[in-house]
Each structure stands twice: as structure tokens, then as C-alpha cells.
C-alpha atoms as an extended CHARMM CRD file, in Angstrom:
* protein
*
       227  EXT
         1         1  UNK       CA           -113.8580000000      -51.2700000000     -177.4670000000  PROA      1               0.0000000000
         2         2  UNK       CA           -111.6290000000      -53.4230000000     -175.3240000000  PROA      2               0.0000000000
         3         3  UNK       CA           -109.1770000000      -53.2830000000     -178.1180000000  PROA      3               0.0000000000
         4         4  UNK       CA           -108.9090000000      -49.8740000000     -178.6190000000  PROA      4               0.0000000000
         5         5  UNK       CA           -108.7990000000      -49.3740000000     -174.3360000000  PROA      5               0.0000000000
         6         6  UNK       CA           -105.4630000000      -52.0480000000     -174.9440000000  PROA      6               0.0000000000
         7         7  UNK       CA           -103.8260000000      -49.4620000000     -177.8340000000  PROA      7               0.0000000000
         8         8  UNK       CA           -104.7290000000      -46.5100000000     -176.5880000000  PROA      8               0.0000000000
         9         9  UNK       CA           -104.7100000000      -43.8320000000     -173.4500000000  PROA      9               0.0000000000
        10        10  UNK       CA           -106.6510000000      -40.6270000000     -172.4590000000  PROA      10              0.0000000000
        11        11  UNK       CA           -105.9710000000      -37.9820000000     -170.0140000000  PROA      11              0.0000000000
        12        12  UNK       CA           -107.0870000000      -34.7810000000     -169.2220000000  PROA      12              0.0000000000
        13        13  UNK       CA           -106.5230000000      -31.9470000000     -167.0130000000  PROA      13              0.0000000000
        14        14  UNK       CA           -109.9730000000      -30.8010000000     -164.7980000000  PROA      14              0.0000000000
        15        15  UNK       CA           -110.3200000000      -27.5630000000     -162.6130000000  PROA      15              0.0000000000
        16        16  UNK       CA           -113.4370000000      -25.8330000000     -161.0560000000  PROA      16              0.0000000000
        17        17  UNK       CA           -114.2950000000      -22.9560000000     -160.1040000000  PROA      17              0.0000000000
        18        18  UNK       CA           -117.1570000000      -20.9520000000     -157.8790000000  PROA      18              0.0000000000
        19        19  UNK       CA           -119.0690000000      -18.0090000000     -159.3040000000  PROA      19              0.0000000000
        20        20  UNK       CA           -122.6370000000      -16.5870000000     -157.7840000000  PROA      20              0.0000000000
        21        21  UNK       CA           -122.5780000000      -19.5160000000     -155.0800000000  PROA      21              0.0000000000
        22        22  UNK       CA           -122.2520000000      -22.2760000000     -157.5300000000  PROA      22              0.0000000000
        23        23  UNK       CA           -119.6050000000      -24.8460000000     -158.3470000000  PROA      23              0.0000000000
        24        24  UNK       CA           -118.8400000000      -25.2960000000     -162.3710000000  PROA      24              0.0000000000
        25        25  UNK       CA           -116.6620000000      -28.4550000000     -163.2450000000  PROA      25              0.0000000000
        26        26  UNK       CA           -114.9830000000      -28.3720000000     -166.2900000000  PROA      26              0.0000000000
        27        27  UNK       CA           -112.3100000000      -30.0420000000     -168.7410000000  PROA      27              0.0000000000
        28        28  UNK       CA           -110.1170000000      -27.9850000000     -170.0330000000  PROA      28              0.0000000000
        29        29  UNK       CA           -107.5060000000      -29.8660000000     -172.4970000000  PROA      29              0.0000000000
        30        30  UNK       CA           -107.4280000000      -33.7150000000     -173.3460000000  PROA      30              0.0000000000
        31        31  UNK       CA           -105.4000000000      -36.2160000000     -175.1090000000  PROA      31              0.0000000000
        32        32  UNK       CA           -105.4000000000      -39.2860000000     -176.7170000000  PROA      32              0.0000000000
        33        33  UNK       CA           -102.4490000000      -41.1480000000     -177.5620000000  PROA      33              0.0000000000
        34        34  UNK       CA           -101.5230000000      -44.8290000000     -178.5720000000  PROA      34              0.0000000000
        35        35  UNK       CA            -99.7570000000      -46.4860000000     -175.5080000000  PROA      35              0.0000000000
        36        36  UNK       CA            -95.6380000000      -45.8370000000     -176.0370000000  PROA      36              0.0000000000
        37        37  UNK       CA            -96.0780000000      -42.0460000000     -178.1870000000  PROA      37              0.0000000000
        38        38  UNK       CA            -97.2650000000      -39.7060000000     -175.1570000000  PROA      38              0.0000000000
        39        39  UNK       CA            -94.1350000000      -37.8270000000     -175.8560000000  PROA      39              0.0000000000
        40        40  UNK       CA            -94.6420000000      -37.0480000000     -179.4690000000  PROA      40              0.0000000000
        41        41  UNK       CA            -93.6810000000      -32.9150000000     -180.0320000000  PROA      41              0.0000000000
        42        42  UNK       CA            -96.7350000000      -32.1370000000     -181.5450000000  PROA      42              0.0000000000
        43        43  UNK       CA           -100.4540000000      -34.0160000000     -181.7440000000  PROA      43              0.0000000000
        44        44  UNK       CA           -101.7650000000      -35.1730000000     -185.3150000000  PROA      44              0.0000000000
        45        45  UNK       CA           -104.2260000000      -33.5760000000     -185.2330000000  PROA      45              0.0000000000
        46        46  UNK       CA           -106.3060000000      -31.1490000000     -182.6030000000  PROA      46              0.0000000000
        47        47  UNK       CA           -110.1250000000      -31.9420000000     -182.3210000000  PROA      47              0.0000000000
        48        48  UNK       CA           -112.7620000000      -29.0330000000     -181.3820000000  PROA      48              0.0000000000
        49        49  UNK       CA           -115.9960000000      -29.8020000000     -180.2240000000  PROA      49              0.0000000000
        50        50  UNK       CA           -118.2820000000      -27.8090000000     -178.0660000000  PROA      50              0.0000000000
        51        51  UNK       CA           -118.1290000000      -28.6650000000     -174.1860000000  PROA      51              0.0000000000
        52        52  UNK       CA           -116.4440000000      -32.3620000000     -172.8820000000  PROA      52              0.0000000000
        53        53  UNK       CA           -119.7730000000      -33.4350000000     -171.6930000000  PROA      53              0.0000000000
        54        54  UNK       CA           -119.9050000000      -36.1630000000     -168.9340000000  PROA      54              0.0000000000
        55        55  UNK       CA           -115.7940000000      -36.5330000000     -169.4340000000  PROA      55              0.0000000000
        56        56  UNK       CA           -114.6350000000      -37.2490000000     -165.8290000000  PROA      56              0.0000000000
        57        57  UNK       CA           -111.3720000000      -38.4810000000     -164.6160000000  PROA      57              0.0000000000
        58        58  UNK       CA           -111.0940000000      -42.4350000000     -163.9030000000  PROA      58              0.0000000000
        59        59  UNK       CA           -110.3600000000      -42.1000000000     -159.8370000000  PROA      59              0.0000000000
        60        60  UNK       CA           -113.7060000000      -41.3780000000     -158.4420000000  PROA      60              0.0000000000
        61        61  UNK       CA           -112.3510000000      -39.6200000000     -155.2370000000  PROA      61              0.0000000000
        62        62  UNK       CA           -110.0490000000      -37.1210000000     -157.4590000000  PROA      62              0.0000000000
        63        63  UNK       CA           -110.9050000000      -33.5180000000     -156.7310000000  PROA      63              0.0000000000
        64        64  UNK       CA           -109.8330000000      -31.1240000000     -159.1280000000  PROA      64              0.0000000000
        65        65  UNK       CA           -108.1340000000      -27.7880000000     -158.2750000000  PROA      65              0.0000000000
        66        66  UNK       CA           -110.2490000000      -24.6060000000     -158.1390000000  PROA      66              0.0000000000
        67        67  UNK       CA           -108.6210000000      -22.1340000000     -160.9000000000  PROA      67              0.0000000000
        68        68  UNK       CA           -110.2490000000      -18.8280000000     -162.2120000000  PROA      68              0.0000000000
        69        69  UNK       CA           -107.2940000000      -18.4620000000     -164.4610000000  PROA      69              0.0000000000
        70        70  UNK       CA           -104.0510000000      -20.4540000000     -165.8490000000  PROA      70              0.0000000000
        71        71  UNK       CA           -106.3470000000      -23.4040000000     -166.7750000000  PROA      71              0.0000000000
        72        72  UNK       CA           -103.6540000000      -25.2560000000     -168.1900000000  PROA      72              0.0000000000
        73        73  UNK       CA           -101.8430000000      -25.3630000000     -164.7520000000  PROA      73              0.0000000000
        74        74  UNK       CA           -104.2020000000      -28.5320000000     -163.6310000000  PROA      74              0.0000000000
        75        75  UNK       CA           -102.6370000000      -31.6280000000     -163.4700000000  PROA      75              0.0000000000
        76        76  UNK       CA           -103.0830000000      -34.3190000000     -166.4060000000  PROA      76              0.0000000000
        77        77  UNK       CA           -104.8650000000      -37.1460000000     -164.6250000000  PROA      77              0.0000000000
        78        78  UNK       CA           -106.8500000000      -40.7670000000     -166.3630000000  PROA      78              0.0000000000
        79        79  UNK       CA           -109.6930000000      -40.3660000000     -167.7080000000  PROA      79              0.0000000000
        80        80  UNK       CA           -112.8110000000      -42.8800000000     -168.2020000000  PROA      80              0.0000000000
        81        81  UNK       CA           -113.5840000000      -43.4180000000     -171.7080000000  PROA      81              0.0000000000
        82        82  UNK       CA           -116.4200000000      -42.3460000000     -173.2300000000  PROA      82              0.0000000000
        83        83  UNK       CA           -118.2460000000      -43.6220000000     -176.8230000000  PROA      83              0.0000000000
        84        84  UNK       CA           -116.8530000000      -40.0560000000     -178.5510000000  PROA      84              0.0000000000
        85        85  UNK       CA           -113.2620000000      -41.1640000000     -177.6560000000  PROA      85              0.0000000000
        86        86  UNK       CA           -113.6060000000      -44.4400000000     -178.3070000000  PROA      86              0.0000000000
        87        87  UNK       CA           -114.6620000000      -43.0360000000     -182.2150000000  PROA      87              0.0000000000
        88        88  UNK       CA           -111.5670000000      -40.8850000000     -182.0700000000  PROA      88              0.0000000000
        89        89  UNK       CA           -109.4370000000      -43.4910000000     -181.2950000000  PROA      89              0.0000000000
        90        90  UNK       CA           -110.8090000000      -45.0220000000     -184.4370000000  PROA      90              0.0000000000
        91        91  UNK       CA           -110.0990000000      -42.3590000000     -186.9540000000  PROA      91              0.0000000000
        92        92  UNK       CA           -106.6590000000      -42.3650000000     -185.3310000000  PROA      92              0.0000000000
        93        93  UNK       CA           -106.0360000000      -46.5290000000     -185.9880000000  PROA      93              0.0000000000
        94        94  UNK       CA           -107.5720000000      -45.7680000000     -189.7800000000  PROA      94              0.0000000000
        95        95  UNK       CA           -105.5530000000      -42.5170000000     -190.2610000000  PROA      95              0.0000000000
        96        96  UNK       CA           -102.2250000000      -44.1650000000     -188.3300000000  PROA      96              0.0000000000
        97        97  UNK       CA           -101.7300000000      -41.1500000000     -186.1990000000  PROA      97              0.0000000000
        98        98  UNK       CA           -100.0660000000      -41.6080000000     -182.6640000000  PROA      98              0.0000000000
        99        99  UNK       CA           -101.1620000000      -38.2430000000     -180.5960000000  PROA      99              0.0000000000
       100       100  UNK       CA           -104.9060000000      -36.2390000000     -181.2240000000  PROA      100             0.0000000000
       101       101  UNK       CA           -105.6150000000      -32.8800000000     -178.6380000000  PROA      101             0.0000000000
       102       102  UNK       CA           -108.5810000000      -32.2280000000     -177.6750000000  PROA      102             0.0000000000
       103       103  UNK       CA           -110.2870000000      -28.7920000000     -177.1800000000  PROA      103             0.0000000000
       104       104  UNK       CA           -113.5440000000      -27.0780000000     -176.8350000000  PROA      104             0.0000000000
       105       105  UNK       CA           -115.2400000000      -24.6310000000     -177.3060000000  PROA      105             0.0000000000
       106       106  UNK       CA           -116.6590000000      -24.0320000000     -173.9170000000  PROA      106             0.0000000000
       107       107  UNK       CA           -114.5420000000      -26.0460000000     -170.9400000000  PROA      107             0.0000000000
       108       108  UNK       CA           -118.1670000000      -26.8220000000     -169.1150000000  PROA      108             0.0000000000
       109       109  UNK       CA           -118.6320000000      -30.8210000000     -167.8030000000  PROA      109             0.0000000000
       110       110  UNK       CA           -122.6130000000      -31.3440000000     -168.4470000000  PROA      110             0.0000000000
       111       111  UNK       CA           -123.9450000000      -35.0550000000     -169.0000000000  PROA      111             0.0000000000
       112       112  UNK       CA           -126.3960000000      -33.3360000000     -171.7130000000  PROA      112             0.0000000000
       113       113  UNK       CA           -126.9990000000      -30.1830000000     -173.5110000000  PROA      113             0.0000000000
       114       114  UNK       CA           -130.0920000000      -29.1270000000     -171.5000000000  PROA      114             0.0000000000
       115       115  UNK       CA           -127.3910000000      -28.9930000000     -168.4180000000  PROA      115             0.0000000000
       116       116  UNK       CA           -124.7420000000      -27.5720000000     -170.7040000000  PROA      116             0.0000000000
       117       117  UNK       CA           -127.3190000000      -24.9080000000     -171.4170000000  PROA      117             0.0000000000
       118       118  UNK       CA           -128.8490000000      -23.8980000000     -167.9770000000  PROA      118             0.0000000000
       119       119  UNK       CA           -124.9500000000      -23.4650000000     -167.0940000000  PROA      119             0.0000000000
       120       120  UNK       CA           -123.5400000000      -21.4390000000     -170.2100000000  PROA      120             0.0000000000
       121       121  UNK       CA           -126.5180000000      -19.4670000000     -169.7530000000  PROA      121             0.0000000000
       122       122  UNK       CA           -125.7830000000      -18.6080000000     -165.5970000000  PROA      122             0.0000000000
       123       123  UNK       CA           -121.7970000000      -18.0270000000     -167.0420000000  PROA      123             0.0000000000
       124       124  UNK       CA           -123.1950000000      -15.5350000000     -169.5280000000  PROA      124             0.0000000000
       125       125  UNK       CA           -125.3610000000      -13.7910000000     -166.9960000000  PROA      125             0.0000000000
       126       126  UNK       CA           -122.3090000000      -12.9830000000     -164.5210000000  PROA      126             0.0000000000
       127       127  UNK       CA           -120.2590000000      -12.0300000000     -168.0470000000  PROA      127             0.0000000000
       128       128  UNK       CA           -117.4110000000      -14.8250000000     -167.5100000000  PROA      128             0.0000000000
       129       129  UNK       CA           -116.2020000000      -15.7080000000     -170.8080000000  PROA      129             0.0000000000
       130       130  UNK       CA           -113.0010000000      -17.4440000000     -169.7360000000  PROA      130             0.0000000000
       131       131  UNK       CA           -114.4730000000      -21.1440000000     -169.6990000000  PROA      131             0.0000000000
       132       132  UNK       CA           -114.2340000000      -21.0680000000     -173.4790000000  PROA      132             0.0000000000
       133       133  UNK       CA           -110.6100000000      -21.5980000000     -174.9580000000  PROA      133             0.0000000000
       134       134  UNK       CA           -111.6920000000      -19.0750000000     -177.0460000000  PROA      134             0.0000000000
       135       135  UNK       CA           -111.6450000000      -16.0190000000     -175.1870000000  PROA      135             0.0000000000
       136       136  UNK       CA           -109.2310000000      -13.1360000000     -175.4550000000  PROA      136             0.0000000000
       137       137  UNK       CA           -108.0380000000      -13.8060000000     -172.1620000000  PROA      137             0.0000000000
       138       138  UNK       CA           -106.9250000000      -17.1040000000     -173.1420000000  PROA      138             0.0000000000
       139       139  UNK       CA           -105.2840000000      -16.1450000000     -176.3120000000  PROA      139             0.0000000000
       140       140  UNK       CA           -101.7570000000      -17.5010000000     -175.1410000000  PROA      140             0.0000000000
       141       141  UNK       CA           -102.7730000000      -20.9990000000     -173.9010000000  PROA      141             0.0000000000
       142       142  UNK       CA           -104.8000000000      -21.2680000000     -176.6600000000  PROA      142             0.0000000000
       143       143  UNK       CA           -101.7170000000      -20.5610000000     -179.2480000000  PROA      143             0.0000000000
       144       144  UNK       CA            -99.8530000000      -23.1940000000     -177.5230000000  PROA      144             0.0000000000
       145       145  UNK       CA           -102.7020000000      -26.1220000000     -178.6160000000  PROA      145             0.0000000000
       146       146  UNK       CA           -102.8700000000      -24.5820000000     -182.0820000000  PROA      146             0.0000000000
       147       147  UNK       CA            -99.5690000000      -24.1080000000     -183.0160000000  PROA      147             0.0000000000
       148       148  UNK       CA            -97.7900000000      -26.8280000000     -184.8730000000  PROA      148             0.0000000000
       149       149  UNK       CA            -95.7240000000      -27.2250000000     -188.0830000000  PROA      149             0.0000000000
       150       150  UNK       CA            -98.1850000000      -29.9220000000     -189.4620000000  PROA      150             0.0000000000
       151       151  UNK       CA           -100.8900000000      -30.1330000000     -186.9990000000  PROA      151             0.0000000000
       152       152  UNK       CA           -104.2870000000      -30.5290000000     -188.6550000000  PROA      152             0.0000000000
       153       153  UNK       CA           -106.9370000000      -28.8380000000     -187.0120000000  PROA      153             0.0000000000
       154       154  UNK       CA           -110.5360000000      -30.6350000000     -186.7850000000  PROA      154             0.0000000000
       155       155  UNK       CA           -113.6490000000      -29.1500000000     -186.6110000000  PROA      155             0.0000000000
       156       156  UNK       CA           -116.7660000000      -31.1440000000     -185.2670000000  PROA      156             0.0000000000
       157       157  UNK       CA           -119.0790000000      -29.3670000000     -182.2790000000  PROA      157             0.0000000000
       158       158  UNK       CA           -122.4050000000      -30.0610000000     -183.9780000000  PROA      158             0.0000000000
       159       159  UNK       CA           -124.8270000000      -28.1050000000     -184.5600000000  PROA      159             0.0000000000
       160       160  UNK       CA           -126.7620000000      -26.6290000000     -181.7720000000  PROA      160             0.0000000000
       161       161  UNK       CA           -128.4120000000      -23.7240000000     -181.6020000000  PROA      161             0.0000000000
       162       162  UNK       CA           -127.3340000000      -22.5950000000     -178.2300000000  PROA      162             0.0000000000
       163       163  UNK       CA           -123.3400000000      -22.8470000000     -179.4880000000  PROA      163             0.0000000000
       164       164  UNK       CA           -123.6480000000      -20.5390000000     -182.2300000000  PROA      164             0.0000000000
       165       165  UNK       CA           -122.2600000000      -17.2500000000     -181.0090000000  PROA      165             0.0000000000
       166       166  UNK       CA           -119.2280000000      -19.9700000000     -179.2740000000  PROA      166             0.0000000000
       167       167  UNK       CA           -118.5620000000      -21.5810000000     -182.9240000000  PROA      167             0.0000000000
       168       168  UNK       CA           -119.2310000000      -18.4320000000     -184.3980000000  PROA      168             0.0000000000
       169       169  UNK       CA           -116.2490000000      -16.7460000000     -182.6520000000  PROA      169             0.0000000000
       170       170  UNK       CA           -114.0140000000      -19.8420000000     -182.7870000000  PROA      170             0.0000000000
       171       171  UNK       CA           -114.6700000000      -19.9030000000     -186.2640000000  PROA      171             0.0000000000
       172       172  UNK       CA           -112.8760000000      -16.1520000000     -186.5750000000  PROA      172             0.0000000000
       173       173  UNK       CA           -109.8850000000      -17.4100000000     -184.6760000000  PROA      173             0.0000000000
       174       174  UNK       CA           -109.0920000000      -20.6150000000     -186.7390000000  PROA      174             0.0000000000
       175       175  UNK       CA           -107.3050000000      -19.3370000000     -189.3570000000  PROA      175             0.0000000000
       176       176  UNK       CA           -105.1910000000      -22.4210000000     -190.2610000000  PROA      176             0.0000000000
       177       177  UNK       CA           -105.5640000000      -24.9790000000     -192.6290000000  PROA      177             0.0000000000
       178       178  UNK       CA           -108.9260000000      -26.3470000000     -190.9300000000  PROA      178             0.0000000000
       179       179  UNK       CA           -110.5920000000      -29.8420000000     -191.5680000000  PROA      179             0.0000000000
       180       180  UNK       CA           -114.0350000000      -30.7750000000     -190.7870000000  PROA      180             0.0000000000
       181       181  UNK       CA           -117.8070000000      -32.0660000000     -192.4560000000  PROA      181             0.0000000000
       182       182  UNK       CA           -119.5800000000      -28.8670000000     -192.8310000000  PROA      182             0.0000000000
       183       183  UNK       CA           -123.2480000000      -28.9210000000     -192.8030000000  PROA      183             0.0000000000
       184       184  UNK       CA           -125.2210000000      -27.2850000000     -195.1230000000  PROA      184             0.0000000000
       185       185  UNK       CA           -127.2390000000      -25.1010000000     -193.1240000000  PROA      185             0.0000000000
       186       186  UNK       CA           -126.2320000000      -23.9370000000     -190.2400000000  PROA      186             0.0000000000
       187       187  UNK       CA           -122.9180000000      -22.5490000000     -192.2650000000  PROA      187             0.0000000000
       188       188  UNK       CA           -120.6780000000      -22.5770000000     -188.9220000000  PROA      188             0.0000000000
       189       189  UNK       CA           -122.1450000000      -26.2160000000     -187.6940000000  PROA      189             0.0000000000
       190       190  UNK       CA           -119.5800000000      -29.4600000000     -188.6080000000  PROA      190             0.0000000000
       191       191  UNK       CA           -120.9460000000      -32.3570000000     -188.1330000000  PROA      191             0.0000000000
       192       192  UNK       CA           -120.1070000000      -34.6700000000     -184.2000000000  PROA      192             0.0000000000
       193       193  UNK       CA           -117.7270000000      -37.2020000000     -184.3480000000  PROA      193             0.0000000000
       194       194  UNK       CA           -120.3020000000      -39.5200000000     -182.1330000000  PROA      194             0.0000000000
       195       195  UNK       CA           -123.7280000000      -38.6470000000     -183.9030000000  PROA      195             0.0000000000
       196       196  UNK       CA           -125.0250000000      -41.5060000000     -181.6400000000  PROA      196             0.0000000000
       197       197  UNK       CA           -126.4770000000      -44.1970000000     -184.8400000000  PROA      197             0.0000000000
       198       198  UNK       CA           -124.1910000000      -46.3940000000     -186.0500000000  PROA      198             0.0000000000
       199       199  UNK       CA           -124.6760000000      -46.0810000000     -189.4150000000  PROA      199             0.0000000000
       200       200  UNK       CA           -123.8330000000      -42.3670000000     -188.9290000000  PROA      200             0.0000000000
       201       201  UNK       CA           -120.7340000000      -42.9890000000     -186.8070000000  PROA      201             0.0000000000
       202       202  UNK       CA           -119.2280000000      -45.2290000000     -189.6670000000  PROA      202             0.0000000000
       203       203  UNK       CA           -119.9730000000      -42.1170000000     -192.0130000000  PROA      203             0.0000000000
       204       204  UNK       CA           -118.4040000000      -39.6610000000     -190.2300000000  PROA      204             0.0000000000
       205       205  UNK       CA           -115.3060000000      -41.9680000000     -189.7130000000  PROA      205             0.0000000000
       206       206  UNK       CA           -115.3860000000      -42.7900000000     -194.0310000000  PROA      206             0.0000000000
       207       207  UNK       CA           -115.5810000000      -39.1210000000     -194.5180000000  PROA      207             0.0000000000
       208       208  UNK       CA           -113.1610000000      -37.4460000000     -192.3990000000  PROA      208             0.0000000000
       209       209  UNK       CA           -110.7280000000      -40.1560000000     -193.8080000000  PROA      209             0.0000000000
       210       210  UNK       CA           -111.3560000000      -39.4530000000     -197.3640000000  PROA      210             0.0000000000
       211       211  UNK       CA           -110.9380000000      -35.5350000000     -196.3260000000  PROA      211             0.0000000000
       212       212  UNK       CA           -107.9610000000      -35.8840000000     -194.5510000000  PROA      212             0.0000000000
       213       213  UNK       CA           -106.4260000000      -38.3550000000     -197.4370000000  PROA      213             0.0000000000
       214       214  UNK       CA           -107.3110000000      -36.2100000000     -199.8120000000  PROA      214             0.0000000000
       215       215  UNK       CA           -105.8780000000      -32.7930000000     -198.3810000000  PROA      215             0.0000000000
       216       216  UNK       CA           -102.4360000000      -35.3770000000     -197.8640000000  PROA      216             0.0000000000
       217       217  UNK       CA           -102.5780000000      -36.4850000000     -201.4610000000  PROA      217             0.0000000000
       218       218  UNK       CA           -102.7140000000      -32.7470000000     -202.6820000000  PROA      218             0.0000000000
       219       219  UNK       CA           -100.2840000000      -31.6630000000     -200.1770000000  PROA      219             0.0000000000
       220       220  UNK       CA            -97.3530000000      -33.9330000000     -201.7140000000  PROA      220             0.0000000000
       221       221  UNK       CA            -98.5020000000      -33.5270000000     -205.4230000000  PROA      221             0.0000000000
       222       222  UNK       CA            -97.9080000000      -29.7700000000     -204.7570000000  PROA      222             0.0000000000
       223       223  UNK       CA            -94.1230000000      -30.3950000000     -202.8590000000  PROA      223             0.0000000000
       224       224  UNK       CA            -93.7440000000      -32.6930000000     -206.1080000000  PROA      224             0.0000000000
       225       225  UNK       CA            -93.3780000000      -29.9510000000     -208.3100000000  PROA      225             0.0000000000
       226       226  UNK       CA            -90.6730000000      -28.0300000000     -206.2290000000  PROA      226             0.0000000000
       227       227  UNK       CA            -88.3670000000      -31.5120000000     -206.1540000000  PROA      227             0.0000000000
């Protein structure tokens, strides 16, 4: 852990907003990047889970900016690494890449999914869809995290029930090239970088790198036979 905290840094850009009385915290874009490459173009590779849960910025005192719209306007501020980064930052040592984005499927800050829950469902009640990425509101921003000659896009929000109909529409809009470890039932789940046991950590990490190698190795056997 302390060496990947020396190689690499995260930041992140947090808003929040009041609806029906009640103050929502949320993430809205985040990026990892080895120390030295924050300038890169484009990312490797963009990551979507399903909410940044317990991400919070490194300063304590920082308040965040209260938006209802142009989430991307926030300021990019430190953020305190969490276990899920940390495993990113090891699929990006193994896979050599400088720069990974990170995106959700719902912008929501909850420390666990019963939290996560209680709040998507109060957002749902008063019909805001605009804390997801997702929504057709948020069709430009999200272009500009998407778009990239060789980005590889990276699916992994789990499984949970309560983010089907979020994956479900995601899942219509990513029309690229898309990478990820599918489960076999639920069809739109892919499985969490972070599943929590170790064992299961170093198995996503061995299988996303196989995947991604592979998809490379086909990629230049096909630009082989236009040389």
C-alpha cells in the first residue's frame, strides 16, 4: 500500500446539492495517475462502477460547491485512498498504464449500499436523474470521459439488485469496445474490482489482465495484416 501511495495520485472533483430539505454529497469524476503523467491527453482506460462510496477528499475541512448542474465545473481536489483504488492502482502497475478515469453510475457518496439505497431511492421519489453520468441531461459531459482514440472502457459495478435499472441504462449507452468480467446471471452485472477476499481480489486483477492482453494481442495481429 505505501508503495503504491509513493507511485501513484488520486483526485477527484465533489459537489452537493439540496433537494426536499436534504443535503446529497457526491463524487462526480476521479483519477488516478502515476506521479509525473497527470497531463497525459487521454486516460488508459475509464473504470465504471456504481456510486464512489465513502470516497472523500483528503482535507477534512474542504467543503464542496453546491451544483444542480455542470458537475464537471467542481474543482479537482486530493483524495484519501481507499482499498478499491489501491486495487486499481494495481491493475495499472501490471498493465503499465499511466492515467485510469473513473466514473459511475450514480455520483452518490454512501459508506455502504444500505445508505446508497435509502438515498437513490429519496432521488427517485423527487424524479432527479441527473446524479447518474448517465442521464440525458448529461449526455455532453459524459462524451467528454468516453471519448478517446484508444481508451478502453471498463466495466465493474457489481451486481446489486438495487443498480439494475442504473447498469441497465448505462449498458445501452456504452457502445464502444467495452471490457469487463461478466457474471453469469445477472446478464448486465460485471464483477467489483475490490470483491473484499483476497483470494478474489487477486482473481479479478489475473483476469482483467489476461482480458485486456488478450483484446491487445488481437488488436495488433489484425493491424498485422494491413502492414
Amino acid at each position: 500500500m505505501k508503495q503504491l501511495q509513493k507511485d501513484f495520485d488520486v483526485i477527484a472533483n465533489f459537489y452537493q446539492f439540496e433537494l426536499g430539505n436534504k443535503i446529497y454529497q457526491c463524487r462526480n469524476h476521479a483519477l488516478i495517475f502515476r506521479k509525473g503523467n497527470s497531463i497525459q491527453n487521454e486516460p488508459d482506460a475509464v473504470i465504471v462502477m456504481a456510486n464512489p462510496g465513502s470516497c472523500c477528499p483528503k482535507d477534512i475541512s474542504y467543503q464542496p460547491p453546491f451544483l444542480h448542474d455542470h458537475f464537471n465545473h467542481a474543482p479537482y481536489v486530493e483524495v484519501k485512498t481507499d482499498p478499491t483504488q489501491l486495487q486499481l492502482m494495481r491493475l495499472m502497475k501490471i498493465m503499465n498504464w499511466n492515467v485510469i478515469s473513473i466514473i459511475n453510475l450514480s455520483d452518490l457518496c454512501a459508506g455502504n449500499m444500505g445508505d446508497f439505497v435509502k438515498k437513490l431511492n429519496l432521488l427517485e421519489y423527487h424524479t432527479f436523474k441527473e446524479h447518474s453520468i448517465f442521464s440525458e441531461t448529461r449526455t455532453a459531459e459524459r462524451n467528454t470521459f468516453l471519448n478517446g482514440s484508444k481508451i478502453k472502457i471498463i466495466k465493474a459495478w457489481g451486481k446489486n439488485s438495487n443498480i439494475r435499472k442504473l447498469a441497465c441504462e448505462a449498458n445501452e449507452l456504452l457502445s464502444k469496445e467495452i471490457y469487463g468480467l461478466p457474471y453469469d446471471s445477472p446478464k448486465w452485472g460485471f464483477r467489483h474490482p475490490f470483491p473484499m477476499i483476497k483470494e478474489k481480489c487477486l482473481e479479478w486483477l489475473e483476469d482483467m489482465y489476461q482480458q485486456l492482453n488478450y483484446s491487445d494481442a488481437q488488436t495488433e495481429i489484425a493491424s498485422s495484416k494491413y502492414e
